[in-house]
C-alpha positions as CSV (number, residue, x, y, z in Angstrom):
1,X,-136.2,-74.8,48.6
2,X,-137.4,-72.5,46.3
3,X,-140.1,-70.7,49.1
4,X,-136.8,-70.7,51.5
5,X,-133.8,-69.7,49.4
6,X,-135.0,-68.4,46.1
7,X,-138.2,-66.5,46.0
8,X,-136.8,-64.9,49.4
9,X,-133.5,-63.6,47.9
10,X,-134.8,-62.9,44.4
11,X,-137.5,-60.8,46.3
12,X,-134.9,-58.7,48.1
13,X,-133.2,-58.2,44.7
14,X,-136.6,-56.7,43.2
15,X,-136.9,-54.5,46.3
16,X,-133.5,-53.0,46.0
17,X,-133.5,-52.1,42.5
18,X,-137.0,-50.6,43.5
19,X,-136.1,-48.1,45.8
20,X,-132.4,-47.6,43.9
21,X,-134.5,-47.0,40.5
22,X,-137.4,-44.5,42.8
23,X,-134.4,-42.4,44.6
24,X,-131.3,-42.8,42.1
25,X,-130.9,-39.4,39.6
26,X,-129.4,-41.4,36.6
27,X,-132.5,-43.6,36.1
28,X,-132.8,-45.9,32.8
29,X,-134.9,-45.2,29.7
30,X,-137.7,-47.1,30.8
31,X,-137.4,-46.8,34.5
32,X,-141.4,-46.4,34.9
33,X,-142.0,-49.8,33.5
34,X,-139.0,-51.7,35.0
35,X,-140.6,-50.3,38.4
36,X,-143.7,-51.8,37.5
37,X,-142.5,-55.2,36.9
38,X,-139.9,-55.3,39.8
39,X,-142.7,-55.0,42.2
40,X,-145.0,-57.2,41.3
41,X,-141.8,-59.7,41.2
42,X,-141.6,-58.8,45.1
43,X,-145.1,-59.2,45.5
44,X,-145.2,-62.5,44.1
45,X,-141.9,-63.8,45.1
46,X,-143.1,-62.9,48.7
47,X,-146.1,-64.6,48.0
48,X,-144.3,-67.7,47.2
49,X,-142.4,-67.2,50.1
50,X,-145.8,-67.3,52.0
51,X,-147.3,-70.3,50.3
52,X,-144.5,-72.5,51.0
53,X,-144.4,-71.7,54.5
54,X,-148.0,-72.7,54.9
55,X,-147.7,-75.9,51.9
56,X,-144.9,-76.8,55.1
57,X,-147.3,-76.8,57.9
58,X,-149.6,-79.6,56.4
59,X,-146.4,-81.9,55.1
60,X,-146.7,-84.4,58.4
61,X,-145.7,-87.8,57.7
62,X,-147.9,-90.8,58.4
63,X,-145.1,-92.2,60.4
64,X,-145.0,-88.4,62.6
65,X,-149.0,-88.8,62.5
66,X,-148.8,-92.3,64.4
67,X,-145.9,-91.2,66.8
68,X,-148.4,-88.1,68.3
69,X,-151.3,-90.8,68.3
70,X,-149.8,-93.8,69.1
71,X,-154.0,-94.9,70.8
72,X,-154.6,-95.2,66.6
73,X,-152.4,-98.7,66.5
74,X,-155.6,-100.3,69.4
75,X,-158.5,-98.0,68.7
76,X,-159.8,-98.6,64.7
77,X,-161.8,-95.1,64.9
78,X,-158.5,-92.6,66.4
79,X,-157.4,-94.3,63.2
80,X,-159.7,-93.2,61.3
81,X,-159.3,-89.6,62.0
82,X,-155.3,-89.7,61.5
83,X,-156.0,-91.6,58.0
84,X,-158.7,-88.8,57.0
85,X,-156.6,-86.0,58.5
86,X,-153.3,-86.9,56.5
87,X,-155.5,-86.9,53.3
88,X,-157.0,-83.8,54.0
89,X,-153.4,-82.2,54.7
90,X,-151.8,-83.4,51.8
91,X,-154.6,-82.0,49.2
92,X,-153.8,-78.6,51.2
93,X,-150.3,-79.2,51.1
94,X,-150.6,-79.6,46.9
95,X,-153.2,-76.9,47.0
96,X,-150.6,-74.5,48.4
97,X,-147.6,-75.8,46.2
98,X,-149.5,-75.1,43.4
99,X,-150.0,-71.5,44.4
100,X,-146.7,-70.9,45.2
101,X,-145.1,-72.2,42.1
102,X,-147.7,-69.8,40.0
103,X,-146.5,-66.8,41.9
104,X,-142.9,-68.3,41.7
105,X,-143.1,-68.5,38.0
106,X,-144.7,-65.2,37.6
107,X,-142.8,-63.7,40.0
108,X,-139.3,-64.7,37.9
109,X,-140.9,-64.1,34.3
110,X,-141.5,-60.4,35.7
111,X,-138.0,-60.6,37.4
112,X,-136.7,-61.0,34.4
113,X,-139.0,-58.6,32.5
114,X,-137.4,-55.7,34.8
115,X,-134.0,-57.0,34.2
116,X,-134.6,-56.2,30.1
117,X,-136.3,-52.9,30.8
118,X,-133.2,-52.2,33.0
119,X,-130.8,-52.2,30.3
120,X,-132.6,-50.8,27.5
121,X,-130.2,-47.6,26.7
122,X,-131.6,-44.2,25.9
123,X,-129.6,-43.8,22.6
124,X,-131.5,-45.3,19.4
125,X,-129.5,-48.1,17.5
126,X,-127.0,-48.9,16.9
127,X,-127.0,-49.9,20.7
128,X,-123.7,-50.5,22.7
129,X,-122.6,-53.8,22.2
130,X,-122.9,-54.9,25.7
131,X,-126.6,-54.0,26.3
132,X,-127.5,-55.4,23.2
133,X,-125.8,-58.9,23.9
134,X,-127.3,-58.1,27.8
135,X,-131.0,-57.5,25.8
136,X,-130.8,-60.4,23.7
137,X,-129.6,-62.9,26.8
138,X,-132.9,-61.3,29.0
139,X,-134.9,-61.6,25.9
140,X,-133.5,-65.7,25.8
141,X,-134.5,-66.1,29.3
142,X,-137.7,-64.8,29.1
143,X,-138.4,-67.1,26.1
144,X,-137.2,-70.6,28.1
145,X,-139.3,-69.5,31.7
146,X,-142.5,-68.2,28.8
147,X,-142.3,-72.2,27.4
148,X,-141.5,-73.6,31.0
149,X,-144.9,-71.6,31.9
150,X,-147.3,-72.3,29.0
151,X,-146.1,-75.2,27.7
152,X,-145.6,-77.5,31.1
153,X,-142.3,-77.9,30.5
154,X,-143.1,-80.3,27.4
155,X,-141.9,-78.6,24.7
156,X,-139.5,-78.4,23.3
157,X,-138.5,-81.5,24.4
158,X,-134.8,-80.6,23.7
159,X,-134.6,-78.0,25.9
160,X,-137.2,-79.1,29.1
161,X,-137.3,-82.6,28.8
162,X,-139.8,-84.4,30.6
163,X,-139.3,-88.3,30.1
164,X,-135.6,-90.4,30.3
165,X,-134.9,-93.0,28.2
166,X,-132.2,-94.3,30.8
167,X,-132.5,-97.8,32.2
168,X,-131.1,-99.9,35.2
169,X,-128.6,-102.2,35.0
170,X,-129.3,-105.8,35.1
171,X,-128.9,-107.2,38.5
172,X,-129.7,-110.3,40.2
173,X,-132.9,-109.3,42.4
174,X,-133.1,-105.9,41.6
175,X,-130.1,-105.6,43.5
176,X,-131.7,-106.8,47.0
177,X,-127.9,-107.8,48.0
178,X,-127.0,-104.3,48.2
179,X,-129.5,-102.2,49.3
180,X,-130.4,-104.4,52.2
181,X,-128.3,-106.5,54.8
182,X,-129.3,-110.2,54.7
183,X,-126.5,-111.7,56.8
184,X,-128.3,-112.6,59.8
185,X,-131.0,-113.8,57.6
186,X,-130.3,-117.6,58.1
187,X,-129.7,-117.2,61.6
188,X,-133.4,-115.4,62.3
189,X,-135.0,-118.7,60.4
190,X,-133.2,-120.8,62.5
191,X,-134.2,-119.4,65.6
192,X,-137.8,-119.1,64.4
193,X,-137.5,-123.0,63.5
194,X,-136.2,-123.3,67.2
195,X,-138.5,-121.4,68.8
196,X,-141.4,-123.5,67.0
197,X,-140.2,-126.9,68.3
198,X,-139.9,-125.7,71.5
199,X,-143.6,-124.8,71.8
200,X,-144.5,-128.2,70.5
201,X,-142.3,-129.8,72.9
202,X,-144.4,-127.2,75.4
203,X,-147.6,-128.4,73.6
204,X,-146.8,-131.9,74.2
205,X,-146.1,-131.8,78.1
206,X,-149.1,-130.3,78.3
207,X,-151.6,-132.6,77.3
208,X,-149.9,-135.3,79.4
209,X,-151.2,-136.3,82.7
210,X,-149.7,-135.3,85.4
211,X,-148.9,-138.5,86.6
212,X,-146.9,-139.7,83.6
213,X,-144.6,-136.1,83.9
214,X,-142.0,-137.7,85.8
215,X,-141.7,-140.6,83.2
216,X,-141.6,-138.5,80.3
Protein backbone atom coordinates (compact mmCIF):
# COMPACT_ATOMS: atom_id res chain seq x y z
CA UNK A 1 0.00 0.00 0.00
CA UNK A 2 2.33 2.47 0.79
CA UNK A 3 5.06 1.40 -2.38
CA UNK A 4 1.67 1.42 -4.55
CA UNK A 5 -0.43 4.41 -3.58
CA UNK A 6 1.63 6.65 -1.32
CA UNK A 7 5.18 6.91 -2.07
CA UNK A 8 3.98 6.97 -5.82
CA UNK A 9 1.63 9.97 -5.45
CA UNK A 10 3.63 11.81 -2.82
CA UNK A 11 6.57 11.48 -5.33
CA UNK A 12 4.60 13.11 -8.15
CA UNK A 13 3.77 15.90 -5.64
CA UNK A 14 7.60 16.51 -5.00
CA UNK A 15 8.20 16.52 -8.78
CA UNK A 16 5.69 19.10 -9.55
CA UNK A 17 6.48 21.64 -7.01
CA UNK A 18 10.11 20.95 -8.45
CA UNK A 19 9.82 22.03 -11.71
CA UNK A 20 6.88 24.85 -10.67
CA UNK A 21 9.51 26.21 -8.01
CA UNK A 22 12.72 25.85 -11.06
CA UNK A 23 10.44 27.68 -13.86
CA UNK A 24 7.88 29.83 -11.74
CA UNK A 25 9.02 33.88 -11.50
CA UNK A 26 7.39 34.42 -7.97
CA UNK A 27 9.52 31.88 -6.16
CA UNK A 28 9.52 31.60 -2.19
CA UNK A 29 12.15 32.95 0.27
CA UNK A 30 13.89 29.91 0.55
CA UNK A 31 13.16 28.33 -2.85
CA UNK A 32 16.94 26.93 -3.13
CA UNK A 33 16.50 24.80 -0.07
CA UNK A 34 12.79 23.69 -0.54
CA UNK A 35 14.27 22.46 -4.01
CA UNK A 36 16.79 20.52 -2.22
CA UNK A 37 14.56 18.68 0.01
CA UNK A 38 11.70 18.08 -2.57
CA UNK A 39 14.02 16.10 -4.60
CA UNK A 40 15.54 13.94 -2.59
CA UNK A 41 11.68 13.27 -1.39
CA UNK A 42 11.23 12.05 -5.10
CA UNK A 43 14.25 10.18 -5.02
CA UNK A 44 13.35 8.37 -2.06
CA UNK A 45 9.77 8.09 -2.46
CA UNK A 46 10.62 6.47 -5.95
CA UNK A 47 12.93 4.42 -4.19
CA UNK A 48 10.29 3.13 -2.00
CA UNK A 49 8.22 2.74 -4.84
CA UNK A 50 11.07 0.40 -6.23
CA UNK A 51 11.67 -1.66 -3.08
CA UNK A 52 8.18 -2.62 -2.64
CA UNK A 53 7.80 -3.77 -6.08
CA UNK A 54 10.76 -6.11 -5.69
CA UNK A 55 9.81 -6.94 -1.47
CA UNK A 56 6.41 -8.19 -3.86
CA UNK A 57 8.25 -10.54 -6.10
CA UNK A 58 9.55 -12.76 -3.15
CA UNK A 59 6.00 -12.66 -1.04
CA UNK A 60 4.82 -16.44 -2.53
CA UNK A 61 2.85 -18.32 -0.13
CA UNK A 62 3.77 -21.79 0.98
CA UNK A 63 0.33 -22.79 -0.15
CA UNK A 64 1.21 -21.04 -4.04
CA UNK A 65 4.79 -22.79 -3.48
CA UNK A 66 3.13 -26.35 -3.22
CA UNK A 67 0.52 -25.68 -6.00
CA UNK A 68 3.64 -24.95 -8.79
CA UNK A 69 5.35 -28.17 -7.14
CA UNK A 70 2.79 -30.33 -6.39
CA UNK A 71 6.09 -33.66 -6.92
CA UNK A 72 7.15 -31.97 -3.17
CA UNK A 73 3.84 -33.74 -1.40
CA UNK A 74 5.82 -37.68 -2.75
CA UNK A 75 9.37 -36.67 -3.19
CA UNK A 76 11.01 -35.58 0.56
CA UNK A 77 14.04 -33.66 -1.33
CA UNK A 78 11.65 -31.32 -4.16
CA UNK A 79 10.51 -30.58 -0.54
CA UNK A 80 13.36 -29.65 0.64
CA UNK A 81 14.14 -27.03 -1.98
CA UNK A 82 10.51 -25.38 -1.77
CA UNK A 83 11.02 -25.28 2.26
CA UNK A 84 14.59 -23.65 1.83
CA UNK A 85 13.47 -21.45 -1.06
CA UNK A 86 10.39 -19.83 0.88
CA UNK A 87 12.85 -19.03 3.76
CA UNK A 88 15.19 -17.62 1.60
CA UNK A 89 12.41 -15.43 -0.09
CA UNK A 90 10.88 -14.24 2.90
CA UNK A 91 14.34 -12.83 4.53
CA UNK A 92 14.57 -10.95 1.04
CA UNK A 93 11.13 -10.04 1.13
CA UNK A 94 11.85 -8.34 4.94
CA UNK A 95 15.27 -7.25 3.59
CA UNK A 96 13.46 -5.13 0.98
CA UNK A 97 10.56 -3.84 3.32
CA UNK A 98 12.95 -2.64 5.43
CA UNK A 99 14.62 -0.53 2.72
CA UNK A 100 11.56 0.71 1.52
CA UNK A 101 10.13 1.97 4.75
CA UNK A 102 13.73 3.87 5.48
CA UNK A 103 13.36 5.64 2.17
CA UNK A 104 9.58 6.00 2.82
CA UNK A 105 10.24 7.64 6.06
CA UNK A 106 12.90 9.78 4.82
CA UNK A 107 11.35 10.46 1.90
CA UNK A 108 8.07 12.03 3.89
CA UNK A 109 10.30 13.78 6.80
CA UNK A 110 11.95 15.65 3.65
CA UNK A 111 8.40 16.01 2.07
CA UNK A 112 7.46 17.70 4.76
CA UNK A 113 10.73 19.59 5.23
CA UNK A 114 9.98 21.29 1.62
CA UNK A 115 6.44 21.86 2.61
CA UNK A 116 7.88 24.41 5.68
CA UNK A 117 10.57 25.94 3.50
CA UNK A 118 7.61 26.55 1.06
CA UNK A 119 5.81 28.78 3.14
CA UNK A 120 8.34 30.70 4.94
CA UNK A 121 7.43 34.46 3.77
CA UNK A 122 9.98 36.94 2.70
CA UNK A 123 8.79 39.74 5.13
CA UNK A 124 10.45 39.48 8.80
CA UNK A 125 7.97 39.05 11.76
CA UNK A 126 5.40 39.68 12.49
CA UNK A 127 4.50 37.01 9.82
CA UNK A 128 0.96 36.71 8.25
CA UNK A 129 -1.19 34.83 10.33
CA UNK A 130 -1.80 32.09 7.97
CA UNK A 131 1.86 31.05 7.28
CA UNK A 132 2.61 31.21 10.61
CA UNK A 133 -0.21 28.87 11.80
CA UNK A 134 0.86 26.89 8.19
CA UNK A 135 4.74 26.97 9.73
CA UNK A 136 3.82 25.87 13.07
CA UNK A 137 1.37 22.81 11.73
CA UNK A 138 4.71 21.63 9.18
CA UNK A 139 6.88 22.28 12.18
CA UNK A 140 4.12 19.70 14.30
CA UNK A 141 4.38 17.24 11.66
CA UNK A 142 7.86 17.17 11.32
CA UNK A 143 8.11 16.68 15.13
CA UNK A 144 5.46 13.35 15.13
CA UNK A 145 7.25 11.58 11.72
CA UNK A 146 11.14 12.81 13.72
CA UNK A 147 9.73 10.55 16.95
CA UNK A 148 7.99 7.95 14.61
CA UNK A 149 11.67 7.64 13.02
CA UNK A 150 14.11 7.74 16.04
CA UNK A 151 12.10 6.61 18.61
CA UNK A 152 10.32 3.35 16.85
CA UNK A 153 7.23 4.58 17.32
CA UNK A 154 7.57 4.00 21.35
CA UNK A 155 7.51 7.11 22.61
CA UNK A 156 5.55 8.86 23.56
CA UNK A 157 3.35 6.36 24.17
CA UNK A 158 0.35 8.77 24.09
CA UNK A 159 0.82 9.77 20.79
CA UNK A 160 2.28 6.26 18.81
CA UNK A 161 1.23 3.63 20.96
CA UNK A 162 2.59 0.43 20.62
CA UNK A 163 0.79 -2.17 22.98
CA UNK A 164 -3.37 -2.46 23.66
CA UNK A 165 -4.60 -3.12 26.86
CA UNK A 166 -7.95 -4.43 25.07
CA UNK A 167 -9.08 -7.93 25.82
CA UNK A 168 -11.57 -10.57 24.21
CA UNK A 169 -14.72 -11.28 25.50
CA UNK A 170 -15.33 -14.45 27.32
CA UNK A 171 -16.76 -17.08 25.21
CA UNK A 172 -17.36 -20.62 25.39
CA UNK A 173 -14.29 -22.22 23.24
CA UNK A 174 -12.87 -19.23 22.12
CA UNK A 175 -15.80 -18.87 20.16
CA UNK A 176 -15.20 -22.18 17.99
CA UNK A 177 -19.23 -22.04 17.43
CA UNK A 178 -18.91 -19.06 15.36
CA UNK A 179 -16.00 -18.96 13.46
CA UNK A 180 -16.36 -22.47 12.25
CA UNK A 181 -19.44 -24.59 10.99
CA UNK A 182 -19.76 -27.87 13.14
CA UNK A 183 -23.21 -29.04 11.92
CA UNK A 184 -22.31 -31.96 9.96
CA UNK A 185 -19.91 -32.76 12.63
CA UNK A 186 -22.02 -35.69 14.17
CA UNK A 187 -22.92 -36.89 11.00
CA UNK A 188 -18.97 -37.27 9.72
CA UNK A 189 -18.43 -39.46 13.19
CA UNK A 190 -21.14 -41.52 12.37
CA UNK A 191 -20.19 -42.36 9.06
CA UNK A 192 -16.57 -42.90 10.15
CA UNK A 193 -18.10 -45.33 12.96
CA UNK A 194 -19.97 -46.93 9.97
CA UNK A 195 -17.35 -47.21 7.72
CA UNK A 196 -15.12 -49.00 10.50
CA UNK A 197 -17.65 -51.79 11.20
CA UNK A 198 -18.02 -52.40 7.75
CA UNK A 199 -14.26 -53.26 7.36
CA UNK A 200 -14.45 -55.54 10.27
CA UNK A 201 -17.39 -57.19 8.91
CA UNK A 202 -14.97 -57.30 5.59
CA UNK A 203 -12.15 -58.52 7.97
CA UNK A 204 -14.16 -61.14 9.28
CA UNK A 205 -15.37 -62.83 5.89
CA UNK A 206 -12.10 -62.92 5.15
CA UNK A 207 -10.48 -65.14 7.38
CA UNK A 208 -13.36 -67.58 6.85
CA UNK A 209 -13.03 -70.60 4.70
CA UNK A 210 -14.42 -70.61 1.82
CA UNK A 211 -16.45 -73.44 2.46
CA UNK A 212 -18.30 -71.97 5.45
CA UNK A 213 -19.11 -68.51 3.15
CA UNK A 214 -22.40 -69.77 2.20
CA UNK A 215 -23.37 -70.55 5.95
CA UNK A 216 -22.25 -67.41 7.27
Amino acid sequence: MVGGIAAPLLAGFSLTTVAQLVIGRDRPWLAGYAIALFALAAALLLNTLQFSATALSYAATPSERLDYNPEAASDAAILRVVRRRQWEEMDLRSLYMRRARFCYNFGLFAFLGGLGLVIVPHRSWPWPIGRLVGVIIVGLSLLVEALWIFSGAKWPRWLLPSTSAAQPPNMPDEGADYLFDNSGHEEIVDNLRRCVELLEKMTVRHRVPWWKVGRQ
